[in-house]
N, CA, C and O atoms as a CHARMM CRD file, in Angstrom:
* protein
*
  360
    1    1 UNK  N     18.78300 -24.35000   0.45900 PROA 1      0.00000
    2    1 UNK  CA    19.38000 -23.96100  -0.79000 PROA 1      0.00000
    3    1 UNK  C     20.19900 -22.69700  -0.59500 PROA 1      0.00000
    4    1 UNK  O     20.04000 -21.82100   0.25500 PROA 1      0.00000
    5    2 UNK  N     21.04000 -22.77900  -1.48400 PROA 2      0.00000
    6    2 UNK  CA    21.95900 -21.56700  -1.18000 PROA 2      0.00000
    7    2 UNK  C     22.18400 -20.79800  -2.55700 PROA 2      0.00000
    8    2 UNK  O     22.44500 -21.32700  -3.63800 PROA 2      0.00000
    9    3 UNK  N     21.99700 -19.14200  -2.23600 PROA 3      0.00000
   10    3 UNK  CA    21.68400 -18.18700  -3.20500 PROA 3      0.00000
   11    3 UNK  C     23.02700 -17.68400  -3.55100 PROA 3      0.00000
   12    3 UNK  O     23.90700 -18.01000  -2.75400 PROA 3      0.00000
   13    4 UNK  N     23.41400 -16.90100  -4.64700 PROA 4      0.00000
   14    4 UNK  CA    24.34800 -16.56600  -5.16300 PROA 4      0.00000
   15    4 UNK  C     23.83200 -15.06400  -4.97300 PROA 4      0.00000
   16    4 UNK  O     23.27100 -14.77100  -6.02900 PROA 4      0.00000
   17    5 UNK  N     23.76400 -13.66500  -3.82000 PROA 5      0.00000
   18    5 UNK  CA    23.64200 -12.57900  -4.07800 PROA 5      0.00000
   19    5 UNK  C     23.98100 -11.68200  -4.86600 PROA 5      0.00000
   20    5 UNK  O     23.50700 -10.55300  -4.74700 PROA 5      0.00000
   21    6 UNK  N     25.07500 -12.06200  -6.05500 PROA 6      0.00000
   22    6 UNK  CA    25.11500 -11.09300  -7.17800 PROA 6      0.00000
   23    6 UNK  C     23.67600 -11.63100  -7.99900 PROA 6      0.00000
   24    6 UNK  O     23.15300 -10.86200  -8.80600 PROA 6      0.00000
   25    7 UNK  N     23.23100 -12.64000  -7.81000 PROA 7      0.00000
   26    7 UNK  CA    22.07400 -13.07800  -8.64100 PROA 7      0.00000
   27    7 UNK  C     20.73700 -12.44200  -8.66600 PROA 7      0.00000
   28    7 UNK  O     19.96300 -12.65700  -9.59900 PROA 7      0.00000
   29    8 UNK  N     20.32400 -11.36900  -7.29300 PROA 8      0.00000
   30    8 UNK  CA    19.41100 -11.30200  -6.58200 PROA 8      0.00000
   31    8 UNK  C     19.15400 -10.00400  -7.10200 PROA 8      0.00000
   32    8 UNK  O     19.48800  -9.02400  -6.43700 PROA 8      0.00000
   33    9 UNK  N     18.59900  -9.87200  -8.21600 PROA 9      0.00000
   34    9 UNK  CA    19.09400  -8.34600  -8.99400 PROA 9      0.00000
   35    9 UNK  C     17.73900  -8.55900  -9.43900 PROA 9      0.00000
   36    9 UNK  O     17.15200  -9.62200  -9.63900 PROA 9      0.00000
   37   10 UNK  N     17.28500  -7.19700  -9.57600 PROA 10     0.00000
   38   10 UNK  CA    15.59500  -6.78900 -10.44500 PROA 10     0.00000
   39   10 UNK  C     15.42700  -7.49600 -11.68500 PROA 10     0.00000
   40   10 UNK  O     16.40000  -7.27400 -12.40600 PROA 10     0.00000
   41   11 UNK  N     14.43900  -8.39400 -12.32300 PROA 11     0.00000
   42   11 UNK  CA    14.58000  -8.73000 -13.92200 PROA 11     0.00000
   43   11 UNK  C     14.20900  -7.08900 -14.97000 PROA 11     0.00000
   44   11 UNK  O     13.06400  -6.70100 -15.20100 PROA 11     0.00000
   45   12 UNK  N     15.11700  -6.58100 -15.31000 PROA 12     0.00000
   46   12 UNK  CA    15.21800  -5.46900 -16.22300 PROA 12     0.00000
   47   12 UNK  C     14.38700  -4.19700 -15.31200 PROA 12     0.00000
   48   12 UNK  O     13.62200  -3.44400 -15.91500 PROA 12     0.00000
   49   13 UNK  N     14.54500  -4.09600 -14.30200 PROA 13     0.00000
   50   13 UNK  CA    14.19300  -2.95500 -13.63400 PROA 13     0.00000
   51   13 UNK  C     12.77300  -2.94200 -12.86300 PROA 13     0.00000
   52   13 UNK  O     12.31200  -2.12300 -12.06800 PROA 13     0.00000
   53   14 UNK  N     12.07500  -4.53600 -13.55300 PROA 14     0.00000
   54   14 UNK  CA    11.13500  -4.30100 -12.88200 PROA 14     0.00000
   55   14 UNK  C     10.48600  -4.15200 -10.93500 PROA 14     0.00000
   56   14 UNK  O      9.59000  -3.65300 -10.25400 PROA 14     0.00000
   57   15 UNK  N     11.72200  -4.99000 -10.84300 PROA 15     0.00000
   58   15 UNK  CA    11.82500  -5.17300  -8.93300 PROA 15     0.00000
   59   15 UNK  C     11.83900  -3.86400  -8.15100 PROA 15     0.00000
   60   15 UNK  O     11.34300  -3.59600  -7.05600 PROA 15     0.00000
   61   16 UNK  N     12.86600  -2.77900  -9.40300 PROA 16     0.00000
   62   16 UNK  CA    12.91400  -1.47800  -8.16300 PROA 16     0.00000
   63   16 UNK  C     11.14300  -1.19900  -8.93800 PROA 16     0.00000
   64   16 UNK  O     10.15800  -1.08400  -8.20800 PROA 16     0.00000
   65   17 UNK  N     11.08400  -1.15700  -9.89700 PROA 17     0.00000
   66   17 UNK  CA     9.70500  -0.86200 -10.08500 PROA 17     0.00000
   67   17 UNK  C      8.50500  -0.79900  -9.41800 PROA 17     0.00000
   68   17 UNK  O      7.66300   0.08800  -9.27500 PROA 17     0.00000
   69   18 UNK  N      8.60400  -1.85700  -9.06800 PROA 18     0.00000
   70   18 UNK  CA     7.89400  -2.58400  -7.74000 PROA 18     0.00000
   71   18 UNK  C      7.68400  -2.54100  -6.67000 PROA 18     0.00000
   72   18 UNK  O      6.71000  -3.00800  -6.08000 PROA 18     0.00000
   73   19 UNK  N      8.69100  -1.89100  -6.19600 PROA 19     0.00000
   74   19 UNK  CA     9.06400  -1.59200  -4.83700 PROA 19     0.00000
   75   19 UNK  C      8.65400   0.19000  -4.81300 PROA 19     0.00000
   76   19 UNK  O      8.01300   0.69500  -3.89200 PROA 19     0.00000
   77   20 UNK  N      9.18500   0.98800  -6.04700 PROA 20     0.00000
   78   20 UNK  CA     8.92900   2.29400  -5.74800 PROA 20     0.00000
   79   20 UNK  C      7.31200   2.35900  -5.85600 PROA 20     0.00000
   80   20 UNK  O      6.76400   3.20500  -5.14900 PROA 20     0.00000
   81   21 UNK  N      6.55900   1.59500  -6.62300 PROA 21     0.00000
   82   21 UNK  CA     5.34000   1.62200  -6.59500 PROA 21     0.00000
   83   21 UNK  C      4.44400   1.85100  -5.21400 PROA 21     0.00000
   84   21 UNK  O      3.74900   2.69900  -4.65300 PROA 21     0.00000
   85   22 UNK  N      5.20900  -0.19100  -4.98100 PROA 22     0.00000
   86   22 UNK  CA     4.29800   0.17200  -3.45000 PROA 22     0.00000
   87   22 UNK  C      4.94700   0.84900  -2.25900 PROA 22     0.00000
   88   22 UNK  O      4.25100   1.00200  -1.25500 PROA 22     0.00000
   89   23 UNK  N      6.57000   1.39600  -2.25600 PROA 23     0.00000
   90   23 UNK  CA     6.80600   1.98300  -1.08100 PROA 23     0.00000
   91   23 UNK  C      6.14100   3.35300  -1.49400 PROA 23     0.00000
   92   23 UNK  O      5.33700   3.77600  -0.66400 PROA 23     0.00000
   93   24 UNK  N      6.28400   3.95200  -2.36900 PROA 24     0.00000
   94   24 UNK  CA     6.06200   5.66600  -2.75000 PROA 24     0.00000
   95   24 UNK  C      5.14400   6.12500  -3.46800 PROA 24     0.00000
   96   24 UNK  O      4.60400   7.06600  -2.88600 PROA 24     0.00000
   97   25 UNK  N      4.50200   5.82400  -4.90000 PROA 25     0.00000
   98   25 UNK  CA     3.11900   5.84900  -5.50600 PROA 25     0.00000
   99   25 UNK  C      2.23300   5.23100  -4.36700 PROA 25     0.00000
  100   25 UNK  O      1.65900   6.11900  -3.73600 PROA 25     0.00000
  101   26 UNK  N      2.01200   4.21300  -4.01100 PROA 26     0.00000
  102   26 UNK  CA     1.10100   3.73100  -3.79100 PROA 26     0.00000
  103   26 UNK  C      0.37100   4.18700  -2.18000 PROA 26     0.00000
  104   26 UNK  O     -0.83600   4.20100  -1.93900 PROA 26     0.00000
  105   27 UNK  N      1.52600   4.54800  -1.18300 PROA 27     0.00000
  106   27 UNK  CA     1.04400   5.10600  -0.13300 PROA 27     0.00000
  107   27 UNK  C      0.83500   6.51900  -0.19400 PROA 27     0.00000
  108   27 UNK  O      0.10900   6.95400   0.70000 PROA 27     0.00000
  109   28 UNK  N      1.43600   7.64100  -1.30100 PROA 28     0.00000
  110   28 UNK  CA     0.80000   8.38000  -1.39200 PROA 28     0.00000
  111   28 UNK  C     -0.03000   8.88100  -2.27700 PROA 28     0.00000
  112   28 UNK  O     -0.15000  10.07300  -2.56100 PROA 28     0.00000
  113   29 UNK  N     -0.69700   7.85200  -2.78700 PROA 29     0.00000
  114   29 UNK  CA    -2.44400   7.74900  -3.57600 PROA 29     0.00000
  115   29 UNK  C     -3.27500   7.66200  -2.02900 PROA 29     0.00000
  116   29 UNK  O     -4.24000   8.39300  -1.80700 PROA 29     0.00000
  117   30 UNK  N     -2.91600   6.97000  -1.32000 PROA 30     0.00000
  118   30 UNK  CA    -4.05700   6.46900  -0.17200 PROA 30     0.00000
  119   30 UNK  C     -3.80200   7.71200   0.50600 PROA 30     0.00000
  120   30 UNK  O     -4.86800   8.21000   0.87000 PROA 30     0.00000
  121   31 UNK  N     -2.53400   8.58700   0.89800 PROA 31     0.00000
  122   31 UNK  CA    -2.63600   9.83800   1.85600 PROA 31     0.00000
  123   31 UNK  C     -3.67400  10.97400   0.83700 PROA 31     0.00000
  124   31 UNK  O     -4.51600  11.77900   1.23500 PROA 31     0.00000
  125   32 UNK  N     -3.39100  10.77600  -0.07800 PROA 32     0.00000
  126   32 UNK  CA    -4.47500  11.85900  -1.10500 PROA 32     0.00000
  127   32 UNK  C     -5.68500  11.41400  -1.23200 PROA 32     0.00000
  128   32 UNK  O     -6.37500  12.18300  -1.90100 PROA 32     0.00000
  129   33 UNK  N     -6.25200  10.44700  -0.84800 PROA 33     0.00000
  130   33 UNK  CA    -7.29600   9.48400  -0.66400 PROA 33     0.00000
  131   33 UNK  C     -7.98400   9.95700   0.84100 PROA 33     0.00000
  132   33 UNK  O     -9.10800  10.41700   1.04500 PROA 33     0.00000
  133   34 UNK  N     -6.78000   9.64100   1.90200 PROA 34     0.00000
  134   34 UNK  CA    -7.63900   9.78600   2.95200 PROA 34     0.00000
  135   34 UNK  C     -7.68200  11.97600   3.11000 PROA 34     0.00000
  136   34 UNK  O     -8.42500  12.69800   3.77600 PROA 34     0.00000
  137   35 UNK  N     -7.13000  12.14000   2.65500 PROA 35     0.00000
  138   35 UNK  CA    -7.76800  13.90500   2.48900 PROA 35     0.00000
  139   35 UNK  C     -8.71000  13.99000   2.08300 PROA 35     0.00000
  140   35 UNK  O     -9.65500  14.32100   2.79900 PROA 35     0.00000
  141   36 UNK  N     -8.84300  13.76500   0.93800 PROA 36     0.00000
  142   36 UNK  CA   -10.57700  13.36900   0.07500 PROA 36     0.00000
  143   36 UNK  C    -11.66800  13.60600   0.92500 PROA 36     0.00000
  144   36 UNK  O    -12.42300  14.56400   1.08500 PROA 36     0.00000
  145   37 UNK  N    -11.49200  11.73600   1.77300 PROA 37     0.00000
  146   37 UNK  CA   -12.19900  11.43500   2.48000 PROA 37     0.00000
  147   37 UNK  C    -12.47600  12.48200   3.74100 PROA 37     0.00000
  148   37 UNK  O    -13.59300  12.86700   4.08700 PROA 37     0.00000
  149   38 UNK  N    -11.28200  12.83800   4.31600 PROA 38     0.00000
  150   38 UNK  CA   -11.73100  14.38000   5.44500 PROA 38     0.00000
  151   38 UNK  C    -12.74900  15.44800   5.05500 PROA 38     0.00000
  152   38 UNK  O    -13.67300  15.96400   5.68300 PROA 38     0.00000
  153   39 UNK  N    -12.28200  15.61400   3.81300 PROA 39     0.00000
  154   39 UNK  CA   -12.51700  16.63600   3.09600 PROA 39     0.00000
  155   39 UNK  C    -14.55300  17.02500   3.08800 PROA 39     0.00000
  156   39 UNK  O    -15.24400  18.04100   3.16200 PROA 39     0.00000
  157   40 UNK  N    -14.74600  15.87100   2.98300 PROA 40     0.00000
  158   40 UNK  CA   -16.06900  15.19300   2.26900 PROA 40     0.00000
  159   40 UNK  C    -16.88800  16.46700   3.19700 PROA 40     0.00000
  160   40 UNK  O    -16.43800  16.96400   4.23000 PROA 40     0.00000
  161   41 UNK  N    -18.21300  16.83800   2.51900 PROA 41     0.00000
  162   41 UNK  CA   -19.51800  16.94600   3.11300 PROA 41     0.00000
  163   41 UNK  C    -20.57300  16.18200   3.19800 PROA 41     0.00000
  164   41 UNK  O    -20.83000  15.34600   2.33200 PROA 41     0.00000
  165   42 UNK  N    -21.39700  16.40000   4.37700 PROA 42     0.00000
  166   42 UNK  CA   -22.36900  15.60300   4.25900 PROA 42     0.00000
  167   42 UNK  C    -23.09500  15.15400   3.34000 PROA 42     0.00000
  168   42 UNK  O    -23.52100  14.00500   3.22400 PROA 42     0.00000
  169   43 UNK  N    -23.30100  16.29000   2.47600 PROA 43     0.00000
  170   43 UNK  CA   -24.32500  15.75900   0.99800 PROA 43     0.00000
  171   43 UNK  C    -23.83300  15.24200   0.14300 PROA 43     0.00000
  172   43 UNK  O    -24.45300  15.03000  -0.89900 PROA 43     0.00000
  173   44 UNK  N    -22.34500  14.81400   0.34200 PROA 44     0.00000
  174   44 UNK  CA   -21.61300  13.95400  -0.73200 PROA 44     0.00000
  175   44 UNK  C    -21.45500  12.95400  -0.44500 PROA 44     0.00000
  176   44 UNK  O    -20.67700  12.17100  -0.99100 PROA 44     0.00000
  177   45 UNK  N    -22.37800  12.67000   0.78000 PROA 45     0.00000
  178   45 UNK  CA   -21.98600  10.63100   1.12000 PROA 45     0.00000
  179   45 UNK  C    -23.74800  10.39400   1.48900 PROA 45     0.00000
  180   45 UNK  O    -24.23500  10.57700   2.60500 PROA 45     0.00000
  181   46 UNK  N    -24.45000   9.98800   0.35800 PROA 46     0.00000
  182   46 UNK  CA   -25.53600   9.52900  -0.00200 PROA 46     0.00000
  183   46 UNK  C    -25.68100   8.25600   1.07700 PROA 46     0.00000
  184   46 UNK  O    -24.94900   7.27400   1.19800 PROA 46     0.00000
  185   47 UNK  N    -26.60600   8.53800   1.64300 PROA 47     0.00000
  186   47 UNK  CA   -27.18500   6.81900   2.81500 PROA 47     0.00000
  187   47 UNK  C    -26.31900   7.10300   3.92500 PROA 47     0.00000
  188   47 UNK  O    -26.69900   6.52200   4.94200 PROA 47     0.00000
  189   48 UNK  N    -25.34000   7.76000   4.07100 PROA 48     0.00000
  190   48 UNK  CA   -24.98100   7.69600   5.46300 PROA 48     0.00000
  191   48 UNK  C    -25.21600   8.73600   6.56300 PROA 48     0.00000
  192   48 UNK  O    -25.05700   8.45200   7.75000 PROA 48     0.00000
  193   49 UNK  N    -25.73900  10.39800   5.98400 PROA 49     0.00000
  194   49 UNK  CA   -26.24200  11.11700   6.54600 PROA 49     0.00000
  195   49 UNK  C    -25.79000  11.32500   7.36600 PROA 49     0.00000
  196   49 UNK  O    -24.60400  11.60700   7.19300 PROA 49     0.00000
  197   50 UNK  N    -26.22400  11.35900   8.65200 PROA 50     0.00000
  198   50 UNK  CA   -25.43900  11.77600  10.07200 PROA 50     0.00000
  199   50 UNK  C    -24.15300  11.01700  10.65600 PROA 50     0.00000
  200   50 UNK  O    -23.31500  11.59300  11.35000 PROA 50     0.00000
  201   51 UNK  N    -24.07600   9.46900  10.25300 PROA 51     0.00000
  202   51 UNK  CA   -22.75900   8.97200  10.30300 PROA 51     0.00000
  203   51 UNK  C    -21.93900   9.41500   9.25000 PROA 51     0.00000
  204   51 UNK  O    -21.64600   8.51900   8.45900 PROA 51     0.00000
  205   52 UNK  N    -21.37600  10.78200   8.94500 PROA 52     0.00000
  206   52 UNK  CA   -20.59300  10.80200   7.84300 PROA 52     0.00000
  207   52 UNK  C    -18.81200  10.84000   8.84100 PROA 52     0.00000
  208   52 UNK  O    -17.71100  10.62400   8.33400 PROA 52     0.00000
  209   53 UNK  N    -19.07100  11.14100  10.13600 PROA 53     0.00000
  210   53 UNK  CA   -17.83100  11.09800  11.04200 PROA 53     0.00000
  211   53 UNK  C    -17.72300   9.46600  10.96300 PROA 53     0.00000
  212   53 UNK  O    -16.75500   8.94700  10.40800 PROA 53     0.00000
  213   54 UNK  N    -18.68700   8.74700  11.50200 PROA 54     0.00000
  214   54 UNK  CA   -18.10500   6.72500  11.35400 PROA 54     0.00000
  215   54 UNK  C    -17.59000   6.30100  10.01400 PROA 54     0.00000
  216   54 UNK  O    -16.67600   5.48700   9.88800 PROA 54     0.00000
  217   55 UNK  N    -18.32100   6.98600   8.83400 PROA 55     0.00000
  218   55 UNK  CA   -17.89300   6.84900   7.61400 PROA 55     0.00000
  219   55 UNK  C    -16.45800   6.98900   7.49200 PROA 55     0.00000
  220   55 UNK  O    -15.84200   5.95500   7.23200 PROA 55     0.00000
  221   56 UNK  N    -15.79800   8.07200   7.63100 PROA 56     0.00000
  222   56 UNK  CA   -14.27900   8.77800   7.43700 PROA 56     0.00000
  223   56 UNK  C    -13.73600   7.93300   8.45700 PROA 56     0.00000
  224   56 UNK  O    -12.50800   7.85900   8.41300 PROA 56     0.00000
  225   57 UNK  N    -14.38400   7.16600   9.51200 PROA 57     0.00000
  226   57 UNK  CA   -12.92500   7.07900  10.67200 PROA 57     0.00000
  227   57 UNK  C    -12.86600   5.03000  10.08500 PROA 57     0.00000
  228   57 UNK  O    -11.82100   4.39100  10.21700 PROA 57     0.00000
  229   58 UNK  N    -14.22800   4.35100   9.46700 PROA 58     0.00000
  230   58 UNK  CA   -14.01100   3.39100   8.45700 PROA 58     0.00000
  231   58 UNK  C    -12.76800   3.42400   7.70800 PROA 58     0.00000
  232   58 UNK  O    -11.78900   2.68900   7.84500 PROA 58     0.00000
  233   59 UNK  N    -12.97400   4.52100   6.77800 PROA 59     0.00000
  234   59 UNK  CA   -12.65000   4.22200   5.70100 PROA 59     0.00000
  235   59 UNK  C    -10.59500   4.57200   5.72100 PROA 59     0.00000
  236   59 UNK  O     -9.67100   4.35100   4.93900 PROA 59     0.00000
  237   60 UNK  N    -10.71900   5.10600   6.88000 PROA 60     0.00000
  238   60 UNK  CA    -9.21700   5.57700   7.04800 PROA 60     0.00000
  239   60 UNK  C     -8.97900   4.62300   7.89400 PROA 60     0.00000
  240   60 UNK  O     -8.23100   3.84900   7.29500 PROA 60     0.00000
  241   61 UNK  N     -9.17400   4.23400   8.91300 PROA 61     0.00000
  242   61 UNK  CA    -9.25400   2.79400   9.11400 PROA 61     0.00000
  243   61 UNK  C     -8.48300   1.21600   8.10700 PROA 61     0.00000
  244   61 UNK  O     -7.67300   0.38200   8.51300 PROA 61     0.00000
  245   62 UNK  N     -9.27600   1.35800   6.50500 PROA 62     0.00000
  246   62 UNK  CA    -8.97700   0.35300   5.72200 PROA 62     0.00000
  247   62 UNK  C     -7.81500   1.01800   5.11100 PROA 62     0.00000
  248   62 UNK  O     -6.92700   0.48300   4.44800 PROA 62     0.00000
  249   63 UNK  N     -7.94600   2.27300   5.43100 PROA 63     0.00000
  250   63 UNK  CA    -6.41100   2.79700   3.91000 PROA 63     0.00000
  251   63 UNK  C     -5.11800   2.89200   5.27100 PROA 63     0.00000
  252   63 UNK  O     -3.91900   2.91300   4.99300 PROA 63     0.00000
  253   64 UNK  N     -5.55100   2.93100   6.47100 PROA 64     0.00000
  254   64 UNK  CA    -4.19000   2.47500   7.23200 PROA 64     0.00000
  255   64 UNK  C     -3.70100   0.87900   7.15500 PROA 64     0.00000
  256   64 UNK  O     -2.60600   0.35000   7.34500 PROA 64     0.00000
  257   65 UNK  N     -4.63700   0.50600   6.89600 PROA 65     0.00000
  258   65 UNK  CA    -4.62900  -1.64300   6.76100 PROA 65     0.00000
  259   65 UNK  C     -3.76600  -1.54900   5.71400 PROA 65     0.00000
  260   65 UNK  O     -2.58200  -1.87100   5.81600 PROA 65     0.00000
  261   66 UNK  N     -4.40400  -1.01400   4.42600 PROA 66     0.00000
  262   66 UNK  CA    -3.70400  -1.10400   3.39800 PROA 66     0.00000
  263   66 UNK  C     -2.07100  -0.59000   3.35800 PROA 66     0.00000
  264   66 UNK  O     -1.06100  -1.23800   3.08400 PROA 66     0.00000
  265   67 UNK  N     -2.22300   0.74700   3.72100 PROA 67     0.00000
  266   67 UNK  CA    -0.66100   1.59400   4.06700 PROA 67     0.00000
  267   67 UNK  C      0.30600   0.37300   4.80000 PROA 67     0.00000
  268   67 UNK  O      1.19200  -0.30100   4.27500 PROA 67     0.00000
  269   68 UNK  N     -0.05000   0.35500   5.79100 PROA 68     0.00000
  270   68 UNK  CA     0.82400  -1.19800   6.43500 PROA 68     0.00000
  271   68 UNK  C      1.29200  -1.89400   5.27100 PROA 68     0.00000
  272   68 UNK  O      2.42500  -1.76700   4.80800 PROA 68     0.00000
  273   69 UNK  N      0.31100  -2.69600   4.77200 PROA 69     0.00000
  274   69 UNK  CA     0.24500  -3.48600   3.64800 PROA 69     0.00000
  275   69 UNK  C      1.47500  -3.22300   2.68400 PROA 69     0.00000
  276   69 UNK  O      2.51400  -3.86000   2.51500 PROA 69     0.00000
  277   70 UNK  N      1.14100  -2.42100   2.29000 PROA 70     0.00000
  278   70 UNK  CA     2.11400  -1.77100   1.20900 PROA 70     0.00000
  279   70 UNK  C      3.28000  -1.35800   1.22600 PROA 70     0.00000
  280   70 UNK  O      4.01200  -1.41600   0.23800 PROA 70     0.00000
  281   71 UNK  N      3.66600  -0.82700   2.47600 PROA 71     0.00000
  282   71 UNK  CA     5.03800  -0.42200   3.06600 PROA 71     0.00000
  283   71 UNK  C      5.59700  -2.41800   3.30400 PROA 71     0.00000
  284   71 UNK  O      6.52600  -3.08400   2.84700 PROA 71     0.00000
  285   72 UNK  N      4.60800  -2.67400   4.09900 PROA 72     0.00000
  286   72 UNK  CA     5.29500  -4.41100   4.54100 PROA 72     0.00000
  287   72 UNK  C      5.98500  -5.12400   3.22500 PROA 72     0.00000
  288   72 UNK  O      7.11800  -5.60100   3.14400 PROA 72     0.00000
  289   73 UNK  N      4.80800  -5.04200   2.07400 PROA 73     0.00000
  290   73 UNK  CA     5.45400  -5.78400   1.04300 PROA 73     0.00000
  291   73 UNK  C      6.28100  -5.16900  -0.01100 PROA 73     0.00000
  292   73 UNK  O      6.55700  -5.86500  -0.98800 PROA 73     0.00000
  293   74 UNK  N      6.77600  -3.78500   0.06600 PROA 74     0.00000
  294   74 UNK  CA     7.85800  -2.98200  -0.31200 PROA 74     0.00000
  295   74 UNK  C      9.15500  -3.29900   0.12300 PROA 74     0.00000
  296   74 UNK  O     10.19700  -3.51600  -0.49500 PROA 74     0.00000
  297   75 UNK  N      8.83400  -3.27900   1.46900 PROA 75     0.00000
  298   75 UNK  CA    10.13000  -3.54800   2.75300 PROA 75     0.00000
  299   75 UNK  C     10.63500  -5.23600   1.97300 PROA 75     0.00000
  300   75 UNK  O     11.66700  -5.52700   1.36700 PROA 75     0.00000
  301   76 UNK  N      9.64400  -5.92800   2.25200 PROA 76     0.00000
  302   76 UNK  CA     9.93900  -7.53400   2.05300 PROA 76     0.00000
  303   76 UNK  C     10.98100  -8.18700   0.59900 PROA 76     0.00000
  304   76 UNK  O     11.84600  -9.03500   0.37900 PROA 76     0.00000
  305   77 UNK  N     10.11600  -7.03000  -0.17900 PROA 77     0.00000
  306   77 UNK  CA    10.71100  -7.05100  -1.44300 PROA 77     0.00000
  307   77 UNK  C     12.27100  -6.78000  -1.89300 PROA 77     0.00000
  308   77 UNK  O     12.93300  -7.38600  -2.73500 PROA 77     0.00000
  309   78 UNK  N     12.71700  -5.43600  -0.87900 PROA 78     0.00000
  310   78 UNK  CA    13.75600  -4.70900  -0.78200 PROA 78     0.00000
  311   78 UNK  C     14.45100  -5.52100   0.45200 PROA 78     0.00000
  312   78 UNK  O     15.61900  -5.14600   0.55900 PROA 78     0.00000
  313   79 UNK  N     14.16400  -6.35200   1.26100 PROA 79     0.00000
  314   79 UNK  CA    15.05800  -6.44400   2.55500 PROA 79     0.00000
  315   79 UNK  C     15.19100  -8.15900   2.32700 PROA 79     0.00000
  316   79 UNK  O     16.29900  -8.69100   2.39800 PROA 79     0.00000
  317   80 UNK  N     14.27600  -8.74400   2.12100 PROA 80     0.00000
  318   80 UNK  CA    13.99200 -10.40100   2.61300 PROA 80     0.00000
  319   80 UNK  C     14.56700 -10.65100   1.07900 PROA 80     0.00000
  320   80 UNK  O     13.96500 -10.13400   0.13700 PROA 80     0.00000
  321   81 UNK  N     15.59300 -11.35300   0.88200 PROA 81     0.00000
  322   81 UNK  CA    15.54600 -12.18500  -0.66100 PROA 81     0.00000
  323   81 UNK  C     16.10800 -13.81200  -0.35200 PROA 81     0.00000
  324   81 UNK  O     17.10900 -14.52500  -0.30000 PROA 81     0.00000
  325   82 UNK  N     14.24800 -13.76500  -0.15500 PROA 82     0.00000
  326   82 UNK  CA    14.11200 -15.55200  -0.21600 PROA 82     0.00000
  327   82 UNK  C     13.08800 -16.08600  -1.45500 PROA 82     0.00000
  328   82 UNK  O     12.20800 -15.26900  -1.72100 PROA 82     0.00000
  329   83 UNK  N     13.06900 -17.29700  -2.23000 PROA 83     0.00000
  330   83 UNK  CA    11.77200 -16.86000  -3.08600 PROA 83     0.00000
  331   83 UNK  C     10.95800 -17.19200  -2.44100 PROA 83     0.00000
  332   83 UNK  O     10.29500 -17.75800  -3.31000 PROA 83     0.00000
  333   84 UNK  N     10.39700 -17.32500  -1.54300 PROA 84     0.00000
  334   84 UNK  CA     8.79500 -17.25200  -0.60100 PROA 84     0.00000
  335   84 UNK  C      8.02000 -15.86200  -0.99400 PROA 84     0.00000
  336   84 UNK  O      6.87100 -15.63100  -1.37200 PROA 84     0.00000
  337   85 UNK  N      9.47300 -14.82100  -0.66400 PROA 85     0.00000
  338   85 UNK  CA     8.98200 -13.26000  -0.58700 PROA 85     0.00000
  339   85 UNK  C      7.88600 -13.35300  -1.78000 PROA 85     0.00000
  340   85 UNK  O      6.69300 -13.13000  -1.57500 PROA 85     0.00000
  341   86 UNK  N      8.51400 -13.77200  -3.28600 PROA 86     0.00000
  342   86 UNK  CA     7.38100 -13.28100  -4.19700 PROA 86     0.00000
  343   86 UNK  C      5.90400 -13.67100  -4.71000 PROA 86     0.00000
  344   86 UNK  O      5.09400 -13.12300  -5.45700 PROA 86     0.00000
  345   87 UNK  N      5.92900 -15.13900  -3.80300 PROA 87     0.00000
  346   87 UNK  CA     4.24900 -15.11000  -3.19400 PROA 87     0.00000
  347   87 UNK  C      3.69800 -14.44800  -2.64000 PROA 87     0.00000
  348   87 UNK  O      2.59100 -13.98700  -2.91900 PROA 87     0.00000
  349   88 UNK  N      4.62300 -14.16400  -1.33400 PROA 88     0.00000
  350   88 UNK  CA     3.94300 -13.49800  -0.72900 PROA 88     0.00000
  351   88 UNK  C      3.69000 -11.62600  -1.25000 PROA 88     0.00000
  352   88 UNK  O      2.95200 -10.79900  -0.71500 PROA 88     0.00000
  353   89 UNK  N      4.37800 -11.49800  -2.14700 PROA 89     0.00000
  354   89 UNK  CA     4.02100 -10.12000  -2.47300 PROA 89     0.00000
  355   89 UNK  C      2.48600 -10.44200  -3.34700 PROA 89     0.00000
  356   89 UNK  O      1.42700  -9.85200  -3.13600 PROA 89     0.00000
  357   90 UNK  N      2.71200 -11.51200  -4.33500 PROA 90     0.00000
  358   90 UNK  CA     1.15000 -12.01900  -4.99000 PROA 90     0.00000
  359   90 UNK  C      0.36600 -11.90000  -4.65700 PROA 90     0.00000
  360   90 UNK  O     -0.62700 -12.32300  -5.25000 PROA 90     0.00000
């Protein structure tokens, strides 16, 4: 199928919306997230006690998965305009 690129435009702003979310809100909630997490003392992570270093290197661990994540389907949103992309942002 073949696209008409003047067509390929945000519906009422929501696309850049979308995109500034997850390229810029959203990765830096998780960098203020993984400070938090540095931040932490031992007596603030209940059950894990002496692993509170495996704890932090976990959990920054999942917010780099996610960071990927989020930059990938920012990028996809902004670079790829096929409609596959907006499943795959789903």
């Amino acid at each position: 199928m073949a696209y008409d690129e003047r067509a390929l435009r945000g519906v009422g702003g929501w696309l850049a919306f979308l995109i500034v979310a997850l390229g810029i809100f959203s990765p830096l909630r998780m960098l203020l997230q993984a400070i938090a997490i540095w931040s932490l003392e031992r007596a603030q992570v209940p059950g894990f006690g002496d692993n509170l270093f495996a704890f932090q290197l976990l959990e920054s661990a999942v917010i780099a998965v996610r960071l990927a994540g989020s930059l990938y389907l920012a990028w996809r949103l902004y670079a790829v305009h096929r409609p596959e992309t907006v499943p795959i942002v789903m």
